[in-house]
C-alpha positions, 0 to 999 in steps of 0.5 A, a space after each residue: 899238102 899238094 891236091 890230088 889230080 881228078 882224073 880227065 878221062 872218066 869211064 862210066 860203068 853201065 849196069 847190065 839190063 835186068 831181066 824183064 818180070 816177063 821173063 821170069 814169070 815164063 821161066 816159073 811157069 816152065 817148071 811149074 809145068 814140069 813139077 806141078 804148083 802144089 808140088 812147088 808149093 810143099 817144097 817150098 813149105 818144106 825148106 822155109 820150115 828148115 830155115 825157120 828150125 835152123 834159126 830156132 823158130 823166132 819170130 818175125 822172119 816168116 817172110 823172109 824165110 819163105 821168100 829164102 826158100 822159094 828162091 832156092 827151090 825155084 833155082 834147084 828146079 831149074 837146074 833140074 830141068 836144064 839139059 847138063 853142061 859139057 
């Protein structure tokens, strides 16, 4: 069976820059000025408890759950504030 020819011109894919934490701690403390972190946190709260009763409350995945639901209210927050897109 013949070999297969390398290929001479290979193109590199750069990975795009990730935000810096700097960022994201200035785009939190925007909407927490906008909804209050006691607010934040009982949305928060609120959605982690439904992701924990949607899997029926087994143990082990408090975290991720928190983490889950903080990700989608901070998301929902910021749509919230953003002016809307024509």
């Amino acid at each position: 069976m013949p070999r297969e020819k390398t290929p001479t011109d290979v193109t590199v894919r750069k990975r795009a820059p990730r935000k810096a934490a700097s960022d994201a701690i200035k785009s939190v403390t925007s909407f927490t000025s906008f909804v209050g972190p006691e607010k934040r946190a009982a949305l928060i709260a609120e959605a982690a408890y439904f992701r924990a009763e949607k899997r029926g409350f087994a143990p082990g995945h408090e975290h991720e759950d928190w983490l889950a639901a903080e990700s989608e209210v901070d998301a929902a927050l910021l749509r919230a504030k953003s002016p809307p897109r024509v």
